[in-house]
C-alpha positions as CSV (number, residue, x, y, z in Angstrom):
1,X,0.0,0.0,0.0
2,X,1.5,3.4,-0.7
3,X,0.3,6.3,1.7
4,X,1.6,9.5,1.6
5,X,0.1,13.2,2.7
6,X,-2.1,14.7,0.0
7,X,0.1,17.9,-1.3
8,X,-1.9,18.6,-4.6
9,X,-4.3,21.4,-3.1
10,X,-5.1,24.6,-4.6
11,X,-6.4,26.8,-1.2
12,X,-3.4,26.4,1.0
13,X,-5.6,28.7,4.0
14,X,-8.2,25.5,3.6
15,X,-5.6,23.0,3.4
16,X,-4.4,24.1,6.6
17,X,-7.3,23.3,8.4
18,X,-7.2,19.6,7.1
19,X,-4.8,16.2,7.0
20,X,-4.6,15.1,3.9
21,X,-3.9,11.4,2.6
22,X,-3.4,9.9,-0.5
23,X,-3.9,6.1,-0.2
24,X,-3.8,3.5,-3.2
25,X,-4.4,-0.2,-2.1
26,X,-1.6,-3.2,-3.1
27,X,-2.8,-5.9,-5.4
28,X,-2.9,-8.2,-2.6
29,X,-5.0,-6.7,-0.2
30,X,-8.4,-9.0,0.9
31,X,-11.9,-7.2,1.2
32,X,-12.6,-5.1,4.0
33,X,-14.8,-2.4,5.2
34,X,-12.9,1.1,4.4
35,X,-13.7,2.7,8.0
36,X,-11.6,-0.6,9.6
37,X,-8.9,-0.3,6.9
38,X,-8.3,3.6,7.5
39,X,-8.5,3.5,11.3
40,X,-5.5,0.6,11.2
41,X,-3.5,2.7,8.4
42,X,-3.7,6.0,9.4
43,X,-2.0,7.2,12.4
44,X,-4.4,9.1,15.5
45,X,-7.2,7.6,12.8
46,X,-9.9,6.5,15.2
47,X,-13.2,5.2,13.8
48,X,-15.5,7.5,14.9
49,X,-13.2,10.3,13.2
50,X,-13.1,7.8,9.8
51,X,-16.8,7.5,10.1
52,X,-17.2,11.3,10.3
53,X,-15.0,12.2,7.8
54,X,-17.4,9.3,5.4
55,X,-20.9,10.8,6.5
56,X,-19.3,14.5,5.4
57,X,-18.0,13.0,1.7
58,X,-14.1,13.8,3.1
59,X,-13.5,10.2,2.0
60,X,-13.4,9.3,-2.0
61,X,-12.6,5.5,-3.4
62,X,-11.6,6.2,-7.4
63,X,-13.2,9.7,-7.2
64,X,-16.6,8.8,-5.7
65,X,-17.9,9.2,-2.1
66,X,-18.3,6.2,-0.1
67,X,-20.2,4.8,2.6
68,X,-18.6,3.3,6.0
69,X,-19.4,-0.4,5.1
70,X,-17.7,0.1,1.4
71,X,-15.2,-2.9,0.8
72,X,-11.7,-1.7,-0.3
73,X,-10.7,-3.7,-3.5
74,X,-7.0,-4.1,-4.9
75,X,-5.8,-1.2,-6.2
76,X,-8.5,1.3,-5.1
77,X,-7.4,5.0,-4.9
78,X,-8.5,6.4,-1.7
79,X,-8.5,10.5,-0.9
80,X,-8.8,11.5,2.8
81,X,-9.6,14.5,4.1
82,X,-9.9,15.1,8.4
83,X,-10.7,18.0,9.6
84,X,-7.9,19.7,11.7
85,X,-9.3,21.5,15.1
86,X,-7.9,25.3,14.8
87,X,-5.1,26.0,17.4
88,X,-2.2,28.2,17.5
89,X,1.0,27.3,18.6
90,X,0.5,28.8,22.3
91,X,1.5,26.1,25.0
92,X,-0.4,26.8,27.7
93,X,1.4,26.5,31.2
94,X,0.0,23.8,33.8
95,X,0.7,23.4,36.9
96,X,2.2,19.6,36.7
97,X,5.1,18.6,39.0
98,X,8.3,17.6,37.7
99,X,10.8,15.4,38.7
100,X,13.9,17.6,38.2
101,X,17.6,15.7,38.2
102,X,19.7,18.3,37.7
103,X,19.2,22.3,36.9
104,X,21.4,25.4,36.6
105,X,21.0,28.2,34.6
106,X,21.3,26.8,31.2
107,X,19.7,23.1,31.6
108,X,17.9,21.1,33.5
109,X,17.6,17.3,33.0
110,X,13.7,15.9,33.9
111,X,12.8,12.5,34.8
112,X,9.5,12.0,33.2
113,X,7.4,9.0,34.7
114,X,5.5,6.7,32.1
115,X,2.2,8.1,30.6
116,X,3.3,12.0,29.9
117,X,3.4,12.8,26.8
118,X,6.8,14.8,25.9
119,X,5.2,17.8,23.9
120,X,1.1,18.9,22.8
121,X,0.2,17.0,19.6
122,X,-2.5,15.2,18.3
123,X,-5.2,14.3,20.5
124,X,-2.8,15.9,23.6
125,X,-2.8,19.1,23.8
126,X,-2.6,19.2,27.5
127,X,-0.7,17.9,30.3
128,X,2.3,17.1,28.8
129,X,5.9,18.1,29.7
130,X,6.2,21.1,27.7
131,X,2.6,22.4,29.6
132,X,4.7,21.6,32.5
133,X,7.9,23.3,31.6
134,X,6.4,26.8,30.8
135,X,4.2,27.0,33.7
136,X,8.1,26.3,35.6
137,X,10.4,28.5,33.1
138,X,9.7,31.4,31.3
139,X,11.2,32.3,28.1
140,X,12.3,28.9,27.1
141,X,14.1,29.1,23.6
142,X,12.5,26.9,20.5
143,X,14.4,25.3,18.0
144,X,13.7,26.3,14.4
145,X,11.4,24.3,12.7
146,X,10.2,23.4,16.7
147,X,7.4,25.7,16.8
148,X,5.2,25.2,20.5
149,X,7.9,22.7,21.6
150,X,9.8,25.6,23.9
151,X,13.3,23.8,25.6
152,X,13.1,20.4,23.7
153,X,15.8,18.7,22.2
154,X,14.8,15.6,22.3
155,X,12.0,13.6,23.1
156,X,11.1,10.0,24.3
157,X,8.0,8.0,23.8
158,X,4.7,8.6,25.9
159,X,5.1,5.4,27.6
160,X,8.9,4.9,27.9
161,X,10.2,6.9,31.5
162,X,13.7,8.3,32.2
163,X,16.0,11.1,31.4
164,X,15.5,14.0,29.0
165,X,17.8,17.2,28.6
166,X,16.2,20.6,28.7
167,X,17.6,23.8,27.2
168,X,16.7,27.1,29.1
169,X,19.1,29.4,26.9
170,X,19.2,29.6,23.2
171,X,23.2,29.1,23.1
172,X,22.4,25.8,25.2
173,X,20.0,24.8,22.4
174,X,21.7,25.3,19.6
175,X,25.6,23.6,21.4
176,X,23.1,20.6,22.5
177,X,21.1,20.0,19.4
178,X,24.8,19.9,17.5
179,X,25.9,17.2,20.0
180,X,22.4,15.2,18.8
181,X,23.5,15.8,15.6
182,X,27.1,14.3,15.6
183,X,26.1,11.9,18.0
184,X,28.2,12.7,20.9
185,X,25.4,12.4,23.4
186,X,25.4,9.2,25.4
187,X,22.2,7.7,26.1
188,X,21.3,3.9,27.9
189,X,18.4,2.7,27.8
190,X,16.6,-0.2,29.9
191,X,14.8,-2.9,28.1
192,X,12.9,-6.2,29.5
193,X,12.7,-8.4,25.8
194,X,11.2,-11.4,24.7
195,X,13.6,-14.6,25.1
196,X,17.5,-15.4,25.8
197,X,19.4,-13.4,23.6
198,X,22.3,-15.7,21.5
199,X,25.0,-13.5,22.0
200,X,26.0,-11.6,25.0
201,X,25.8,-7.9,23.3
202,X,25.5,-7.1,19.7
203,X,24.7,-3.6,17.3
204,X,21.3,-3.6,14.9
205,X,21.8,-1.4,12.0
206,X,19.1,-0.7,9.9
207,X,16.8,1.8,8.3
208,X,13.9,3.0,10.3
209,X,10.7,4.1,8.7
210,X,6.9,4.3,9.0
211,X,5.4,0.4,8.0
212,X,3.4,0.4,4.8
213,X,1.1,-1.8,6.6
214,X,0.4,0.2,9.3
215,X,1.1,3.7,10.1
216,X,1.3,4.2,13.4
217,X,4.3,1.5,13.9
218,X,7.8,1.8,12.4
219,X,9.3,-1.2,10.2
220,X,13.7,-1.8,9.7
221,X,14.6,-1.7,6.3
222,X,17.7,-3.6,6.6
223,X,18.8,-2.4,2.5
224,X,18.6,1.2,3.0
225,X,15.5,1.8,0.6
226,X,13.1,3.2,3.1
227,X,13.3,5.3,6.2
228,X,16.8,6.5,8.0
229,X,20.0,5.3,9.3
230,X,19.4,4.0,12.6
231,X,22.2,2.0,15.0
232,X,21.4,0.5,18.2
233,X,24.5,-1.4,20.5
234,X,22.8,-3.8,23.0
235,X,24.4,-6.3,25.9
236,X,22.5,-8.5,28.1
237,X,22.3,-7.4,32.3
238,X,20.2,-10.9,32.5
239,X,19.0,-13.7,30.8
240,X,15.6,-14.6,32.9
241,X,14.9,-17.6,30.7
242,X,11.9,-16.7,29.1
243,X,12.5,-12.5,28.9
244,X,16.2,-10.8,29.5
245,X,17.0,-7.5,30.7
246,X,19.1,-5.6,28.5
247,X,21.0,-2.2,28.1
248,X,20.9,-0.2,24.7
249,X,23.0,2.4,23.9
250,X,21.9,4.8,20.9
251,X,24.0,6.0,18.0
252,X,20.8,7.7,16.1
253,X,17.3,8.9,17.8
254,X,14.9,7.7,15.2
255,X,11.1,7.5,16.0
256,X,10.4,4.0,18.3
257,X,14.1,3.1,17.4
258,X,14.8,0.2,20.2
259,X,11.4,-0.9,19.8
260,X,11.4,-1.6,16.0
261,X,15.1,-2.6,15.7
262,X,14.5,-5.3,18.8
263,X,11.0,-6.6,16.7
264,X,13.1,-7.0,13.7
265,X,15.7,-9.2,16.0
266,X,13.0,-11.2,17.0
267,X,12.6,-10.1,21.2
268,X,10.1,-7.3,20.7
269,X,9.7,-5.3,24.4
270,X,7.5,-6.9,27.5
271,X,4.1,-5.8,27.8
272,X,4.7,-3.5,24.2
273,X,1.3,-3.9,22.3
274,X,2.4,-1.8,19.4
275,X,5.3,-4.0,18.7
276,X,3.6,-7.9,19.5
277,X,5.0,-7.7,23.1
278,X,1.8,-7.9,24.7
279,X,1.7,-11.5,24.1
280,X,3.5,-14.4,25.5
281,X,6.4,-15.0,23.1
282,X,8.3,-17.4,25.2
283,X,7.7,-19.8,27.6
284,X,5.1,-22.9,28.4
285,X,1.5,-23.5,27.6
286,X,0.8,-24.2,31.6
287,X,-1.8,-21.8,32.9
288,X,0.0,-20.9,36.2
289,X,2.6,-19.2,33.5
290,X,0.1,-17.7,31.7
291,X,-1.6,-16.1,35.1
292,X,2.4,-15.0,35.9
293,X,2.5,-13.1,32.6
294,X,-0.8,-11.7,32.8
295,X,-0.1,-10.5,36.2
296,X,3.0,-8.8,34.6
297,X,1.3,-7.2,31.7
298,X,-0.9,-5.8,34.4
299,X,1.3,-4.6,36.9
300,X,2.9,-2.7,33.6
301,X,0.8,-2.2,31.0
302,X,3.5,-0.6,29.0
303,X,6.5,-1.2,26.6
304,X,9.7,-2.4,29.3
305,X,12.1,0.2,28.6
306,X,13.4,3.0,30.4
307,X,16.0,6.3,29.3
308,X,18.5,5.4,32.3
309,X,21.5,7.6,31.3
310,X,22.0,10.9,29.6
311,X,25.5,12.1,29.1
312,X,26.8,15.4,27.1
313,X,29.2,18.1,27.8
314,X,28.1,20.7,28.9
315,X,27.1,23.6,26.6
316,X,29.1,26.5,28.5
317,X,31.3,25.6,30.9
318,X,32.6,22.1,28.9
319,X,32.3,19.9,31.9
320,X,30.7,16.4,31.2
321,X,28.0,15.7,32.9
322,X,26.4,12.7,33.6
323,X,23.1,11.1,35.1
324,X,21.6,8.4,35.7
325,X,17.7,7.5,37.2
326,X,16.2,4.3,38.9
327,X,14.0,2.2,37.2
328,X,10.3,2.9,38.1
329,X,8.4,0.9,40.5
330,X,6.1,-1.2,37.5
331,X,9.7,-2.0,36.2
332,X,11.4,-2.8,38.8
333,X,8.2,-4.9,40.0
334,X,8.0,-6.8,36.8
335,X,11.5,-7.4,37.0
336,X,11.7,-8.7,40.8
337,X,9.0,-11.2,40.0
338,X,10.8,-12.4,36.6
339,X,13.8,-13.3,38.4
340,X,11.9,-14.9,41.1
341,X,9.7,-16.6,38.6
342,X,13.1,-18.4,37.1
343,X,14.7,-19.2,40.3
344,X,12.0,-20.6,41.9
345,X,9.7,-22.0,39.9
């Protein structure tokens, strides 16, 4: 299936107000109703916004409107128009507490818990860190291109917790984004994985880009034809068996990076839905194990992996700095009850 944002569109003030995609259907794709097939395909899609967009003709197959229960055949050309809600780029501040490691008067480094999203976008445009961090700090600087993002550098998935640096000056932007870039910055990351690794540590290189299949994940290219250079180095803490704890050290930041590159090694993250962890992978048919990995899933209901370490120098005086945060407490439950799970039982 090829999908790409619709650019052919004469009123650009209209085609602000609206995503656009451009969808045609591969020869081998089976029958099924159009409002299902968008809301998997389409990223922040839901169904009741697919069905909306239906009832209001925003959605044409070959030209033609459609109705919800229409069956996609190979090779259909679909058009998709959603209507964008009108903001600006004004964050408003909230009062949310923040779990500060390290500040002075040109960083800080946050350790944001599980659940927060990083910065307002789709579908959260409040209570995320950035609400958080202008309510805190005034006058945060904005990368170009950044727009509404005020102090980011980086960012780190909604669900994954740990360590993120934050610019307060624009000459601390501008040095740290340049360490990003040349990929000087040191980050670890924490990762519980399906099954025993072979090897004791290893490094996955391979292109990462948004799945033709579905575009709300990210697939490896391992021939370079789609998406970007992406390089993860990984070494086993533990082998528990059935799961193993693992460090990951990034060379590139791409989008779900660990997650994609350790699906496409075959040991996709505990308890990550998006990626096939959120099944048992490994392990016996018994149903005591299956109660023990339920109970997991439910103690963390989120991809295992957590941004331990953050190193950089630092962007005025030199110095390197370091830092490090504990795993949370559904990690380090999750992993306490692996590791007596393999001992004991």
């Amino acid at each position: 299936m090829n999908q790409q944002p619709e650019e052919e569109f004469e009123d650009e003030e209209v085609a602000a107000l609206y995503e656009h995609y451009h969808i045609k259907v591969d020869k081998g794709q089976s029958p099924i109703r159009i409002d299902k097939f968008l809301t998997e395909k389409v990223a922040f899609a839901t169904r009741n916004k697919v069905q909306q967009a239906i009832d209001n003709s925003f959605v044409l197959v070959n030209g033609q409107s459609t109705k919800a229960n229409y069956k996609i055949k190979p090779l259909d050309e679909i058009r998709v128009m959603f209507p964008q809600e009108p903001r600006d780029t004004e964050v408003i501040p909230e009062n949310i507490p923040l779990d500060i490691v390290y500040e002075d008067t040109d960083l800080l480094v946050v350790n944001k818990p599980a659940g927060m999203v990083v910065h307002p976008a789709h579908g959260n445009w409040s209570g995320t860190l950035v609400n958080g961090l202008v309510y805190h700090f005034q006058q945060l600087p904005e990368m170009k291109g950044n727009v509404g993002r005020p102090g980011l550098v980086h960012r780190i998935d909604k669900d994954t917790s740990g360590l993120l640096v934050i610019a307060k000056k624009e000459e601390a932007m501008t040095h740290l984004a340049a360490q990003f870039y040349h990929h000087t910055i040191e980050r670890k990351y924490i990762a519980l994985v399906w099954g025993e690794m072979e090897e004791k540590s290893g490094t996955i290189t391979g292109h990462v880009g948004r799945s033709a299949k579905d575009r709300k994940i990210m697939d490896v290219f391992p021939d370079g034809s789609q998406g970007k250079h992406a390089v993860t180095h990984w070494e086993v803490i533990n082998n528990l068996r059935y799961v193993s704890l693992i460090s990951c050290q990034l060379e590139t930041g791409r989008t779900h990076q660990i997650r994609a590159h350790m699906k496409y090694l075959g040991h996709p993250l505990f308890s990550d839905a998006m990626y096939g962890g959120d099944k048992i992978r490994k392990g016996t048919q018994f149903s005591k194990y299956k109660s023990f990995v339920e109970n997991c899933f439910q103690i963390m209901p989120r991809q295992a992996l957590h941004a331990k370490s953050l190193g950089f120098k630092h962007p005025r005086t030199g110095e390197n700095m370091y830092f490090e945060a504990p795993l949370p407490e559904d990690f380090s439950a999750v992993l306490a009850k692996w590791e007596h799970y393999v001992q004991y039982e």
